[in-house]
C-alpha positions as CSV (number, residue, x, y, z in Angstrom):
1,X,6.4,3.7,30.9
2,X,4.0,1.5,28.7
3,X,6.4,-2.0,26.8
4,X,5.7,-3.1,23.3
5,X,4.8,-6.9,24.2
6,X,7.6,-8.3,22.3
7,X,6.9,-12.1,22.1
8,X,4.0,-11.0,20.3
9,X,6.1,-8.8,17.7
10,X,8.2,-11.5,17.4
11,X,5.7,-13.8,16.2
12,X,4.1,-11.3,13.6
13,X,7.9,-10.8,12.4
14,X,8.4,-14.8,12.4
15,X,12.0,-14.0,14.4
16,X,13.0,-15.1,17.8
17,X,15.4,-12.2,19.1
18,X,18.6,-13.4,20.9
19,X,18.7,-10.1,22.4
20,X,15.6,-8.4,22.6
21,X,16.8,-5.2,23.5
22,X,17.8,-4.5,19.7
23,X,14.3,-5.3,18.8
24,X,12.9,-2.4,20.6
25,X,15.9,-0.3,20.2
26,X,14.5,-0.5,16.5
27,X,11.0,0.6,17.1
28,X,12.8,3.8,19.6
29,X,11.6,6.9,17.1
30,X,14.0,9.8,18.2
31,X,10.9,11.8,18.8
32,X,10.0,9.0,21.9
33,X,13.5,10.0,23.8
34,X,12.3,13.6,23.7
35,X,9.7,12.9,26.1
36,X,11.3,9.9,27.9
37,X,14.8,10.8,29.1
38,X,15.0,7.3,31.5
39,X,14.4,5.2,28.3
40,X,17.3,3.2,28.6
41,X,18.2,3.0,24.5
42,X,19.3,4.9,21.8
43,X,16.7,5.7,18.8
44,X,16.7,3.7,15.8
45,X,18.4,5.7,13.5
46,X,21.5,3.6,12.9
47,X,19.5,0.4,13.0
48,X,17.7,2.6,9.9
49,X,20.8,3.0,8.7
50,X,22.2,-0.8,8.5
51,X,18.9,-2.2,7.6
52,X,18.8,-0.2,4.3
53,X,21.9,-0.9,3.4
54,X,21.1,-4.9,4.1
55,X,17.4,-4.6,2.6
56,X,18.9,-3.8,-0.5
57,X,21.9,-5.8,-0.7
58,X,19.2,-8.9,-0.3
59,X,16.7,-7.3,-3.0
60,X,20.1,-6.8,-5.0
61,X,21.3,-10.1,-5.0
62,X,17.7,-11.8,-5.5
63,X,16.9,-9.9,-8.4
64,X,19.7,-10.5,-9.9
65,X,20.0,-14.3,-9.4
66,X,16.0,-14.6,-10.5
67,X,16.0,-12.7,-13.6
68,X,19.6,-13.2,-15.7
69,X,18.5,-11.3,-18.8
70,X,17.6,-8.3,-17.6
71,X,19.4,-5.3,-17.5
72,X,20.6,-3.1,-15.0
73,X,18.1,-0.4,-15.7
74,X,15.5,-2.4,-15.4
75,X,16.7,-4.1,-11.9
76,X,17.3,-1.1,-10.8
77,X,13.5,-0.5,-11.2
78,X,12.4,-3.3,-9.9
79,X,14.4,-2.7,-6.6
80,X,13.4,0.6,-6.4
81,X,9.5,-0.7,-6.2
82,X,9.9,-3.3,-3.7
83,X,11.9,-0.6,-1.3
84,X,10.5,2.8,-2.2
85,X,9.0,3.9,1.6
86,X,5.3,3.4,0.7
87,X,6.2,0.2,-0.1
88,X,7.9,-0.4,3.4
89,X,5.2,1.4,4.6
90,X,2.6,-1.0,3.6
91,X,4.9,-3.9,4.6
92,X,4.8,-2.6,8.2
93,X,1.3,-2.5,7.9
94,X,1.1,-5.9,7.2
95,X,3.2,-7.3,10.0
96,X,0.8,-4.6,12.3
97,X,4.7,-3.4,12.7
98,X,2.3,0.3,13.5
99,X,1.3,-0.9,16.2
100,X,4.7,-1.5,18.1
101,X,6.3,1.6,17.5
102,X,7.7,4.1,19.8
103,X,6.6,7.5,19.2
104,X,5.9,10.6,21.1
105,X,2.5,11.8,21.7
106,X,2.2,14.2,19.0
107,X,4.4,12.1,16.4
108,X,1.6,9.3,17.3
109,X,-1.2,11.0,16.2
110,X,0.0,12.1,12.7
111,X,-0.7,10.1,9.9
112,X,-0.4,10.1,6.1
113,X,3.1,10.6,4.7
114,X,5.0,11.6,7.4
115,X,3.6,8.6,9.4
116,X,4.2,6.1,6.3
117,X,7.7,7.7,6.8
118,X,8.7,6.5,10.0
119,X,7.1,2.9,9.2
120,X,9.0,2.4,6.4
121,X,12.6,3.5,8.7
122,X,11.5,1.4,11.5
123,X,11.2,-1.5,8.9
124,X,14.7,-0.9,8.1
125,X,15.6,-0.5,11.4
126,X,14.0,-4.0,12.6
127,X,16.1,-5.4,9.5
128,X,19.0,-4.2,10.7
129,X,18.3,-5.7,13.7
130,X,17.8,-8.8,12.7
131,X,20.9,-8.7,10.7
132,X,22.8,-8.0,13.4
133,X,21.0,-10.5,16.2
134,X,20.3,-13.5,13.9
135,X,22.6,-12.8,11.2
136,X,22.6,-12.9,7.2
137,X,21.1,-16.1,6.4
138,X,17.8,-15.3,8.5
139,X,17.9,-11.6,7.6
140,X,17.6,-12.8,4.0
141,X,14.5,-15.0,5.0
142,X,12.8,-12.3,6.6
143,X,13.5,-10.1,3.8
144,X,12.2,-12.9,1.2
145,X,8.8,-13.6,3.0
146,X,7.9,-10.3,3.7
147,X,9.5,-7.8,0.5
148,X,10.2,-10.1,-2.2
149,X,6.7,-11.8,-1.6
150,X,5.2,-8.7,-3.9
151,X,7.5,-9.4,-6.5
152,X,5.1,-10.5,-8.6
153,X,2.2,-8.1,-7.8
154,X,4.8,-5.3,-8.7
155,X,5.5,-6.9,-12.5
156,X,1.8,-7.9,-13.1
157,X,0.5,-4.3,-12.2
158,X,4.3,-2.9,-13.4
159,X,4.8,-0.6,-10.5
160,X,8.1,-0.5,-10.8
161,X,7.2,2.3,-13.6
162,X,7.8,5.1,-11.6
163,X,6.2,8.6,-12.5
164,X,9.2,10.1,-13.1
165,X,10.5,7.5,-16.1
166,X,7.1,7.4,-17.4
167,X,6.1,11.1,-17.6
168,X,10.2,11.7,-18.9
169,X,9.1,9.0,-21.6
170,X,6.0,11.2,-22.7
171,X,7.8,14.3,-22.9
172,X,10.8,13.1,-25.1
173,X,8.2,11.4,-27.1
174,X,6.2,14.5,-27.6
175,X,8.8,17.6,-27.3
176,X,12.1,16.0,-27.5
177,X,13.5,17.0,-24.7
178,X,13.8,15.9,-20.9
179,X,11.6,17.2,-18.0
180,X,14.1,19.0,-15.0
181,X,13.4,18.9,-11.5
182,X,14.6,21.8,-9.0
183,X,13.8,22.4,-5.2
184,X,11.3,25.7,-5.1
185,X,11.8,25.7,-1.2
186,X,12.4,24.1,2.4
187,X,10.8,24.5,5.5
188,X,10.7,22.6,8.9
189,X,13.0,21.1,11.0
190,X,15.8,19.1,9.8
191,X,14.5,16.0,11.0
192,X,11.3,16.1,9.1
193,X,12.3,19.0,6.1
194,X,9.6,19.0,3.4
195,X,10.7,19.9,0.0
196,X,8.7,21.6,-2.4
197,X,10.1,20.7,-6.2
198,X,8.4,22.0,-9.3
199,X,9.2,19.9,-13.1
200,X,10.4,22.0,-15.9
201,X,9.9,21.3,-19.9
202,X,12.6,23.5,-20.6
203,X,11.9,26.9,-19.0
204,X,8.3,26.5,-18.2
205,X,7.1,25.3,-14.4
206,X,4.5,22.8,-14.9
207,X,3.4,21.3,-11.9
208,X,4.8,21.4,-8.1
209,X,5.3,18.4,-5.5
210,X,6.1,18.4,-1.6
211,X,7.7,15.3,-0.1
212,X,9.6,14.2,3.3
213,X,12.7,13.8,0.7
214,X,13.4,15.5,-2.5
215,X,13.3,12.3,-4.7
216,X,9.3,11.9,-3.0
217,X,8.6,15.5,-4.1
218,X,10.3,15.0,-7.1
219,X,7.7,12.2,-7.8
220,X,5.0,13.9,-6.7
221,X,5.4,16.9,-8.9
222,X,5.8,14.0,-11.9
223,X,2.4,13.0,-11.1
224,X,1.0,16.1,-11.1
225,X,2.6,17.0,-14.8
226,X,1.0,13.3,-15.6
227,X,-2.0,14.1,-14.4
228,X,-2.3,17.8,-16.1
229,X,-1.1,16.0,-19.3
230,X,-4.0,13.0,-19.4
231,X,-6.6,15.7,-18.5
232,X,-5.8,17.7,-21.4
């Protein structure tokens, strides 16, 4: 059974584990354990789960330190750029975090979404980690150098606009009144469910969106109405 090389990770991470093993716990995707029942850890899931938590505690705490007269709402935006998953996504992509993950065969050869996905969860999950091997001081630094370092990118090209608020904007502006989102359907397993959400101006259906999550759905079907509305 093929080893991530580790002292290699750690050097694209800039973090010397203590205790490697919770390094590559957090690159264990569940669907690796299907296939390898000797692998001796667990998969990354509550790593996942502590490292979001932590991420945006940092994020939280940064924000609001840097920018004292702003307002929740738009903290609250700015957050939610920095640590929406195709953010994290591209993150991992930067530390070549893709090419250290454990995946099963077929998980390794999807790509697009589903595979920006489980980058963005392993980032969380190597937080976590690091959290819990080097503690909060370091976890902070990692966060800082590698999320908060497009900070500034996300307020120059204001991506922290998300579909959603802007096409909710539009509307009110043009029809007084507020889009609605409901789930049309689910299918798949519940490990990897997509959603399929259609946007309502009142009664009328105007565009559809699938997504790993409902909120992703929800702002893909926003683009959609965005996009039907610029083209007509």
């Amino acid at each position: 059974m093929a080893t991530v090389d580790v002292k290699k990770l750690e050097r694209e991470l800039g973090v010397t584990f203590n205790k490697r093993a919770i390094l590559q716990e957090a690159l264990t995707h569940r669907s690796y354990l299907n296939e390898n029942s000797e692998w001796p850890l667990r998969n990354n899931e509550r790593l996942e789960y502590l490292g979001d938590a932590v991420l945006e505690l940092v994020v939280t705490e940064y924000l609001y330190a840097k920018f004292p007269e702003r307002e929740e709402g738009e903290l609250t935006s700015l957050r939610a750029a920095l640590v929406n998953y195709q953010m994290l996504a591209r993150i991992a992509k930067e530390i070549s975090l893709d090419e250290y993950v454990y995946l099963s065969r077929g998980e390794s050869k999807d790509s697009g979404r589903a595979r920006e996905v489980i980058l963005a969860n392993t980032i969380e999950a190597v937080i976590g980690a690091v959290h819990l091997d080097q503690g909060y001081d370091a976890v902070r630094a990692f966060v800082e150098r590698s999320v908060l370092c497009h900070l500034d990118e996300i307020i120059e090209k204001k991506l922290y606009r998300d579909p959603k608020s802007m096409l909710q904007e539009l509307i009110q502006e043009r029809m007084k009144l507020t889009p609605t989102y409901r789930v049309l359907k689910e299918e798949g397993p519940d490990h990897q469910k997509n959603f399929h959400v259609g946007v309502y101006f009142g009664d009328k259906l105007v565009a559809q969106g699938i997504g790993l999550s409902k909120q992703d759905a929800e702002l893909r079907a926003a683009e959609h109405a965005l996009k039907i509305l610029t083209d007509q």
